[in-house]
C-alpha positions in Angstrom: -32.3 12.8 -5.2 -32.4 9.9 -7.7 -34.5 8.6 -10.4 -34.9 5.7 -12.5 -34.0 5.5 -16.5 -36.4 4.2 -18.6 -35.9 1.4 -20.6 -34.1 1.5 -24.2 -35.9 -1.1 -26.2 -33.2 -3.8 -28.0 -32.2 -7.1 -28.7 -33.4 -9.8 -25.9 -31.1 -10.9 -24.0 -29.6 -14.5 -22.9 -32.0 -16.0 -20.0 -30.4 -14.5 -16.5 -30.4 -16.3 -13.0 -33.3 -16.7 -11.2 -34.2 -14.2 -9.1 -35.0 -15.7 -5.4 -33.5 -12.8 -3.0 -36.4 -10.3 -1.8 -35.3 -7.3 0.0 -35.2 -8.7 3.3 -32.7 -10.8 2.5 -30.6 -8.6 0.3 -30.7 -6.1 3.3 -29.3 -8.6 5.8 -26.7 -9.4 3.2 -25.4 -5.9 3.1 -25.5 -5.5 6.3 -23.6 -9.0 7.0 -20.7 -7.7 4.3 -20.1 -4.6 5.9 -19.9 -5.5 9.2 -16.9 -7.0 9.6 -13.7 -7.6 12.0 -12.3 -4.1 11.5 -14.4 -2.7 14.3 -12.8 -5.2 17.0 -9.1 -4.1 15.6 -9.2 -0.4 14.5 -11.0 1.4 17.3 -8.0 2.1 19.2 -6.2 2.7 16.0 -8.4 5.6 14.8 -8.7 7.0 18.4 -5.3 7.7 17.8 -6.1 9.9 14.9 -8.8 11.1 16.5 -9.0 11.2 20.5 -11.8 10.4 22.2 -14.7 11.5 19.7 -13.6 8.1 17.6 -17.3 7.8 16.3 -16.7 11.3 14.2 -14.0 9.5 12.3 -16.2 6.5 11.8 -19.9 8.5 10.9 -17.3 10.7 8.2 -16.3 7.5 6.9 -19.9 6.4 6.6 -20.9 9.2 4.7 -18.0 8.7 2.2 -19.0 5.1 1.4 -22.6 6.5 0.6 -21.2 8.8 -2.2 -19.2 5.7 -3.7 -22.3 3.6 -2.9 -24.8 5.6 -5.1 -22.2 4.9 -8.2 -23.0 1.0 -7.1 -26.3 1.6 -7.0 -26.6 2.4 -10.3 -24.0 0.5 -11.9 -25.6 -2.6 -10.3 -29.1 -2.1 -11.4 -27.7 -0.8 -15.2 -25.6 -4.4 -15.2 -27.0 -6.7 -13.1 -23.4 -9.1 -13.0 -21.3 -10.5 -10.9 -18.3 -8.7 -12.2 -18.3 -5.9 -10.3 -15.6 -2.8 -11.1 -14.0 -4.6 -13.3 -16.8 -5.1 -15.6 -17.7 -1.6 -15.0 -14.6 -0.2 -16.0 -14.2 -2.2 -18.6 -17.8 -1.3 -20.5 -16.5 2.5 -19.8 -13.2 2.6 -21.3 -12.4 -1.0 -23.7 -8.8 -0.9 -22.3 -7.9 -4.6 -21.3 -5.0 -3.4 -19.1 -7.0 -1.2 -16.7 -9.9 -3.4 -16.9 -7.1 -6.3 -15.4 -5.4 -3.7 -12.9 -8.9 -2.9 -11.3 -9.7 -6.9 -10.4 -6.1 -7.5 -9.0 -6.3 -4.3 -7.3 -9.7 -6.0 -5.7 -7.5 -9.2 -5.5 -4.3 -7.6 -3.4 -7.3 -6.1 -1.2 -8.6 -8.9 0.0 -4.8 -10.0 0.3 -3.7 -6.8 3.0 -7.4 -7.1 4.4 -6.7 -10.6 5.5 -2.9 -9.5 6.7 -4.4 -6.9 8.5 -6.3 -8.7 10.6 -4.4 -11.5 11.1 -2.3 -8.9 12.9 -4.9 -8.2 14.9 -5.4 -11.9 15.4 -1.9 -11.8 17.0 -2.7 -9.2 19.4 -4.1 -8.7 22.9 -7.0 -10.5 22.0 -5.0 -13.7 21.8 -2.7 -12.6 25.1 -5.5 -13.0 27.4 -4.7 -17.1 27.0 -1.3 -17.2 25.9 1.9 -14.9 25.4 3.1 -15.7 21.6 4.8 -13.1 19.6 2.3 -11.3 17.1 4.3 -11.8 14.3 4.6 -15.7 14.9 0.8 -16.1 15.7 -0.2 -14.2 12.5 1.7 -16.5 10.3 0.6 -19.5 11.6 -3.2 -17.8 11.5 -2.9 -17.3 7.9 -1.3 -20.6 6.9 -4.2 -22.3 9.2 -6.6 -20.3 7.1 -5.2 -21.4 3.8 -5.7 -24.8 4.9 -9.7 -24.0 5.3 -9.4 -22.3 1.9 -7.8 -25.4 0.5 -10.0 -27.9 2.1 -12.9 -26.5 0.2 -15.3 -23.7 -0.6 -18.4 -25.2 1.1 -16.8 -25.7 4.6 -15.4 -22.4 4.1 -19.0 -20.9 3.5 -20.3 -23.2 6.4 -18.0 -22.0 8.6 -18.2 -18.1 7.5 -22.1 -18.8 8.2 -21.4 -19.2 11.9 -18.5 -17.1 12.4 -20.8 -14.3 11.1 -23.1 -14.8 13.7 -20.6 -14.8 16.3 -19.3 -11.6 14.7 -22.2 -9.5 15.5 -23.3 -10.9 18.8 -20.0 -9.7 20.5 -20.7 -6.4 19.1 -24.1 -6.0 20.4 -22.6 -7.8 23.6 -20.1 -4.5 23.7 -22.9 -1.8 23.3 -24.8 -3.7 26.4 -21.5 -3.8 28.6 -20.5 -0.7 27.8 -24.3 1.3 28.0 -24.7 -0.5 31.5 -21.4 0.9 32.9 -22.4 4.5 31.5 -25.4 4.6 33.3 -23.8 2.9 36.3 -21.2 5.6 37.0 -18.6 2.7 36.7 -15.2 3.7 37.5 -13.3 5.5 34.6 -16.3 6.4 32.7 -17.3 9.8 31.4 -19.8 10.7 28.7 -18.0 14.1 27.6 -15.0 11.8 26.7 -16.5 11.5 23.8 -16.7 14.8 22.4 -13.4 15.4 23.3 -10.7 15.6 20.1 -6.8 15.3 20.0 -5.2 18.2 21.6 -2.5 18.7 18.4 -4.9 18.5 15.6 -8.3 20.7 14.5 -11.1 19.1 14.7 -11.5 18.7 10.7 -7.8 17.5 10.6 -8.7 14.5 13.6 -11.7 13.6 11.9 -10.4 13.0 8.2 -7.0 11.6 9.6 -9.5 8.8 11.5 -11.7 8.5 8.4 -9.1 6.8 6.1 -8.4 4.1 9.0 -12.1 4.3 9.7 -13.1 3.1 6.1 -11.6 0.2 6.4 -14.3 -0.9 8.5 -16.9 -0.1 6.5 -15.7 -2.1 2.8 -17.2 -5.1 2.3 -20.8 -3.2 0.7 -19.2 -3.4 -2.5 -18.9 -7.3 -2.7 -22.9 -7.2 -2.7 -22.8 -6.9 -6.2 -22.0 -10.3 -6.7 -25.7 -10.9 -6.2 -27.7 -8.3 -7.9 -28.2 -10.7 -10.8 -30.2 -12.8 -8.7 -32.5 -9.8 -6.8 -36.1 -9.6 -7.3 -36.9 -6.3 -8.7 -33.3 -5.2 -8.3 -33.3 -1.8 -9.9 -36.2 -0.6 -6.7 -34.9 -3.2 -3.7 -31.1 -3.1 -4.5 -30.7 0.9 -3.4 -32.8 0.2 -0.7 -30.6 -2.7 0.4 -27.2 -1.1 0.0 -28.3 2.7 1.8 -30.0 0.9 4.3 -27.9 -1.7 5.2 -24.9 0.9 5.4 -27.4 3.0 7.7 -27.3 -0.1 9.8 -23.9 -1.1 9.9 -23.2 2.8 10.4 -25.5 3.0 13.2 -23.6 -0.3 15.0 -20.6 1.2 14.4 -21.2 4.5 15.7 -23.0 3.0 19.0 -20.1 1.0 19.3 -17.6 4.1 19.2 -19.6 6.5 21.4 -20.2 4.3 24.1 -16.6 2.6 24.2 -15.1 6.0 24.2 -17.4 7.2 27.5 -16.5 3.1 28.7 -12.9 3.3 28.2 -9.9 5.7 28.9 -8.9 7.2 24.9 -5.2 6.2 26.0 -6.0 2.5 27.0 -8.0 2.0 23.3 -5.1 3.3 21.4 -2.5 1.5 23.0 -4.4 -1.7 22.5 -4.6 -4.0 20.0 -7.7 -5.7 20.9 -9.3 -2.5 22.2 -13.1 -3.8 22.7 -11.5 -6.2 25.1 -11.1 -3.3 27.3 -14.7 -2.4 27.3 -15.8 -5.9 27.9 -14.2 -5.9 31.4 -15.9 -2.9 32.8 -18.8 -2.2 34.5 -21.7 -4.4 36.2 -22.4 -6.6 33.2 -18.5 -6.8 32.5 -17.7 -10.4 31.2 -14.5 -12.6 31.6 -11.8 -11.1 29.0 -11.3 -14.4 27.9 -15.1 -14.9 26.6 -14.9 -12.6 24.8 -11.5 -12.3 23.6 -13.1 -15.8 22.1 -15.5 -13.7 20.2 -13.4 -11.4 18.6 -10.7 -14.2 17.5 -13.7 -15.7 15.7 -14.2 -12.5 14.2 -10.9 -11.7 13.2 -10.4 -15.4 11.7 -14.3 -14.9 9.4 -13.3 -11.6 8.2 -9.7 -13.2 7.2 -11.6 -15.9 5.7 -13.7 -14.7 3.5 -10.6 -12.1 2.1 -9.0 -15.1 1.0 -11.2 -17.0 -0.6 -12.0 -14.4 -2.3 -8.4 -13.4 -3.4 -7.9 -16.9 -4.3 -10.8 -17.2 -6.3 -10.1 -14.2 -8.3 -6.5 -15.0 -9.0 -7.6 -18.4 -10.1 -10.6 -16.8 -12.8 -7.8 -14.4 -14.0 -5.6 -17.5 -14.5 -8.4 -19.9 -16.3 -9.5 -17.3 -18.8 -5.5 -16.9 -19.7 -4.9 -13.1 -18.3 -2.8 -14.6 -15.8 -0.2 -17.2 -16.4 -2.1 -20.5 -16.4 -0.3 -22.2 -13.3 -2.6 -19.7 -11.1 -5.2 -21.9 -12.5 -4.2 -25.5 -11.5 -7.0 -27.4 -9.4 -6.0 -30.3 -6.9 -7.4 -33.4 -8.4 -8.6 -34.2 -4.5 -9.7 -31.2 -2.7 -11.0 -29.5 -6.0 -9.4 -26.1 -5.0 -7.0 -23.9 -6.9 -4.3 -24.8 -4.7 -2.0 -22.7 -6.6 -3.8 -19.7 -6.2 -4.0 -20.7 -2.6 -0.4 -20.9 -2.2 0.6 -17.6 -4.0 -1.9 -15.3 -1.9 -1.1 -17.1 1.3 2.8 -16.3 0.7 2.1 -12.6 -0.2 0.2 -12.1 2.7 2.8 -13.5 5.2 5.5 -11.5 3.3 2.7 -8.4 4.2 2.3 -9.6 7.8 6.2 -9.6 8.3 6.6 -6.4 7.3 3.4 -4.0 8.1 1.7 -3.2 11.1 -1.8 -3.2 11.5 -2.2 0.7 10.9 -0.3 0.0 7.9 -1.8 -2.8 5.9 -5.2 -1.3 7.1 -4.3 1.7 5.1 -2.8 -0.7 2.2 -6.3 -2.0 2.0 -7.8 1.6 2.4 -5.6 2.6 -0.9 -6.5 0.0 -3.4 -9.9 -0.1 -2.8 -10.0 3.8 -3.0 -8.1 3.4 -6.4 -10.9 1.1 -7.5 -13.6 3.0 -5.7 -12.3 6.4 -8.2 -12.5 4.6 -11.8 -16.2 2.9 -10.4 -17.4 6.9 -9.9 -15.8 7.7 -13.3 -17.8 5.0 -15.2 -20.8 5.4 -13.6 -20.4 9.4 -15.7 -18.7 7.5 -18.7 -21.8 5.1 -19.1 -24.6 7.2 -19.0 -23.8 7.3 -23.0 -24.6 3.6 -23.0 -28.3 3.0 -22.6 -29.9 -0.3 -21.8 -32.9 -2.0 -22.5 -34.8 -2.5 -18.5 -35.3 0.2 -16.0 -32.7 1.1 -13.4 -31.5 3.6 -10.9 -29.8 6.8 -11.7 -27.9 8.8 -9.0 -27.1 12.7 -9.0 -24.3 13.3 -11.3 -23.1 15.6 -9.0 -22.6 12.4 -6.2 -20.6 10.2 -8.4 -18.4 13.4 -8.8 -17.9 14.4 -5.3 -17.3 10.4 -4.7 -14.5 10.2 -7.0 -13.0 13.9 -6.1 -13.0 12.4 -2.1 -11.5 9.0 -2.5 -8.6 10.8 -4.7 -8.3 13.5 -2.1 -7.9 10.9 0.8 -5.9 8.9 -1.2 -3.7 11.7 -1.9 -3.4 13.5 1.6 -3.9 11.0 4.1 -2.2 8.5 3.0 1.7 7.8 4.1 4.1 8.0 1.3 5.5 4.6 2.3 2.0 2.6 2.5 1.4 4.1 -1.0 4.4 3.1 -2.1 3.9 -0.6 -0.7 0.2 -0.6 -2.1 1.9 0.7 -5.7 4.7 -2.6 -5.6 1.4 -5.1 -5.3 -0.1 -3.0 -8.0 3.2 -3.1 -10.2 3.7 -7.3 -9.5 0.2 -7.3 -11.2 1.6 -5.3 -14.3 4.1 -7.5 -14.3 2.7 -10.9 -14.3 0.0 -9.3 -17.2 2.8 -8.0 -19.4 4.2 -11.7 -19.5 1.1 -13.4 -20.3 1.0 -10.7 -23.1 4.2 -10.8 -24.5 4.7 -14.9 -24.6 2.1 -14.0 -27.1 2.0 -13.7 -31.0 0.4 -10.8 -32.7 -2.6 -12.3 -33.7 -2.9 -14.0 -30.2 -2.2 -10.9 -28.4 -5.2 -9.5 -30.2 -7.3 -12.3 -29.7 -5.7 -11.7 -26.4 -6.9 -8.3 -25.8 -10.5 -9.2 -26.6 -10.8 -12.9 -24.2 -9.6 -10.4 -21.7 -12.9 -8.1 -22.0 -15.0 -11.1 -22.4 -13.8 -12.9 -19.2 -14.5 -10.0 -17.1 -17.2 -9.1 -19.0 -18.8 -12.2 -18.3 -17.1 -14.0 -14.9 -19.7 -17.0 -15.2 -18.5 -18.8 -18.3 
C-alpha cells in the first residue's frame, strides 16, 4: 500500500525543533483534532440527508478524509513544517497568488467553522435554560469568544485543554445512555432504525448527500501538521498517528450515529438543533437535559475557540510578512494579541451567523476546505519530481488521485449553488485585499514582493 523514499543525499540543513512527541502522544493529538463539536450539531442535520442509517453518511465521510489524508501523510513526512497546504502548494507550483488563496481559504474556514457552531450554540442546547433567539445568542457567543481570543493565547490554550476533555466525555456519556436504552427495550427504540434510508432518495444518493455535511465533522486531522516538525521518527509514527487516530475518531463517530439512530426517532434528530440532547433523556441511565446540554455548550464554545484563534493568527502572519495590508498586523501594547485581526474575523463571522444557517455555513466550511484539500492531492503528484535528502512516506499515486477527483466531485454536485456562491465572495474579499497590497507596490517591490510572499509561507516561523 505505501512505501517509504529513500533519501537524496544534499546540502545539510538549518538545525530543526526538537523532536519530543512519541507516537502516543501524536495519536492522541489527532484524535483530539478530529473530534470535535460537529458531532453534537450535525447529526440531525445529516439524518436529514440521510434518514435513519446517519452513520453511512458519516463512515463515507471517513473513508474520504483517508484518501486526502494519505496526501498528508506524505507531504508531512517529505516537509516536516508547520505551513501546511500552503507551503505545499507553494513548493508545487511557485505562484504567490495561489499559494496566498490556499491559507485564506484555511483562514475563512476556521471563520464559517466557528459561525457554524456558534449557531448551534444558539440552539436547543441553550433552550433547555433559557428561551433567547438563536440569532441573538450566536452573536453575543462569538463576541464573548473574541474576548478570550483577545485576552491571550495561553488562557485560550488552557481553556481549550479542559474544554477538550469535556468534549469527549459527553460523547462517551451518549454511546452509554444510548447502548443502555437499546438493550433495555426503552420506549421509542428500534435497532432496524438504523438501516433504514430516506424514502425519496437511493441509497447511494442519501449517503453522498449526508457525506458532504458529514465531513465537516471529521476536519480538524489536517491541523496536525503543525506538529510533524517536532515528531520523533516522523516519517514511520506520523502515518500511524493520522490513520489511526481517524480510525478512532471514525469509530466514535460511527457508535455515536448507530446507536442514536436506534435511541432516537430519525424525525426528532432532524428537527433538532441540539440532537444528542434527545438521546441523553432516554432510557434507564437517561440524565437531566440540562447536564448535559452543559456538555455540549462547552463543546460547541472549544471547537469555536480554537477556529478563531486560529483564523486570527493566520490573518495576522499574512499581515506581518506584508501579503496583507499591515493594519491586520497591529499587536495591543497590553494584552499582546493581534487585536486587529481579532476584530476583522470576529465581524465576518457575525455578518456569516446573520445570514446562514447551520446546514449552510457547515457546507461553507465543507467547500473551502475541499478547495484546499484538491490542490494538497495535486502537489503531493506535482512533488514527487522534487526529491529530498531524509526518508519519508510515499502513498499510492493512484490515492492522491482518487482524493482529488472526490473532493471536486463533491464539491461540484453536492454542493448548493448559493453556499458556493457565498464560500466564492470570502474567497474573492481575499483576492481583493492581496491585489491591493500588490498594486500599492512599485515594480521592483512587487518583485521583491512576489518572492517575501513564498518565503513567508515557506517558512511560517521566522
Amino acid at each position: 500500500m505505501s512505501a517509504i523514499a529513500e533519501p537524496v543525499h544534499e546540502s545539510p540543513q538549518a538545525p530543526e525543533l526538537r523532536r519530543v512527541i512519541g507516537k502516543r502522544t501524536l495519536l492522541i493529538f489527532v484524535v483530539g483534532d478530529v473530534l470535535g463539536a460537529g458531532i453534537y450539531a450535525l447529526v440531525g442535520e445529516v439524518g436529514a440527508e440521510t434518514g435513519g442509517a446517519i452513520w453511512t453518511a458519516f463512515t463515507l465521510a471517513l473513508i474520504l478524509a483517508v484518501f486526502t489524508a494519505f496526501a498528508y501523510a506524505e507531504l508531512v513526512t517529505k516537509y516536516p513544517q508547520a505551513a501546511g497546504a500552503a507551503l505545499y502548494v507553494n513548493k508545487a507550483f511557485r505562484i504567490p497568488f495561489v499559494s496566498f488563496m490556499v491559507a485564506f481559504a484555511v483562514m475563512a474556514s476556521g471563520v464559517t467553522s466557528a459561525s457554524t457552531l456558534a449557531r448551534a450554540f444558539g440552539g436547543d442546547y441553550l433552550a433547555v435554560f433559557v428561551d433567547v433567539p438563536v440569532v441573538v445568542t450566536a452573536l453575543i457567543f462569538i463576541v464573548v469568544i473574541a474576548c478570550i481570543n483577545f485576552r491571550g493565547i495561553s488562557e485560550s490554550v488552557k481553556l481549550n485543554l479542559g474544554l477538550t476533555a469535556i468534549e469527549v466525555t459527553g460523547l462517551v456519556l451518549i454511546c452509554v445512555i444510548a447502548l443502555a436504552a437499546v438493550l433495555d427495550g426503552s420506549t421509542g427504540t428500534d435497532t432496524g432504525r438504523a438501516f433504514e434510508f430516506k424514502a425519496d432518495e437511493t441509497v447511494i444518493g442519501a449517503m453522498v448527500g449526508g457525506a458532504g455535511l458529514a465531513f465537516y465533522a471529521l476536519i480538524g486531522f489536517e491541523d496536525s501538521v503543525n506538529v510533524a516538525e517536532e515528531t520523533k521518527d516522523p516519517e514511520r509514527n506520523y502515518p500511524i498517528a493520522l490513520f489511526g487516530g481517524l480510525a478512532v475518531a471514525g469509530a466514535i463517530y460511527i457508535a455515536v450515529t448507530i446507536l442514536a439512530s436506534m435511541t432516537v426517532p430519525t424525525g426528532r434528530l432532524t428537527d433538532s438543533t441540539g440532537p444528542l440532547i434527545e438521546v441523553a433523556k432516554v432510557g434507564p441511565l437517561s440524565v437531566d437535559p440540562k447536564v448535559f446540554s452543559a456538555i455540549a455548550l462547552f463543546a460547541l464554545a472549544n471547537g469555536a475557540l480554537i477556529n478563531m484563534v486560529m483564523a486570527s493568527r493566520l490573518l495576522y502572519g499574512m499581515s506581518n510578512e506584508g501579503i496583507l495590508p499591515r493594519i491586520f498586523g497591529r499587536v495591543h501594547g497590553g494584552r499582546h494579541t493581534p487585536y486587529v485581526s481579532i476584530i476583522a474575523t470576529t465581524a465576518l463571522a457575525m455578518v456569516l451567523i446573520s445570514t446562514g444557517d447551520l446546514g449552510d455555513l457547515a457546507d461553507m466550511t465543507v467547500f473551502l476546505l475541499l478547495g484546499v484539500f484538491i490542490m494538497v492531492n495535486i502537489s503531493v503528484l506535482v512533488l514527487r519530481r522534487d526529491p529530498v535528502d531524509h526518508r519519508h512516506f510515499v502513498a499510492p499515486t493512484v490515492i492522491p488521485v482518487i482524493g482529488a477527483v472526490v473532493c471536486l466531485a463533491l464539491m461540484v454536485f453536492e454542493t448548493e449553488g448559493r453556499i458556493a456562491l457565498r464560500a466564492l465572495f470570502l474567497l474573492a474579499v481575499g483576492a481583493i485585499l492581496f491585489g491591493i497590497t500588490w498594486l500599492s507596490r512599485s515594480d521592483e517591490d512587487r518583485r521583491r514582493f512576489d518572492t517575501q510572499t513564498m518565503t513567508a509561507i515557506e517558512n511560517p516561523r521566522d
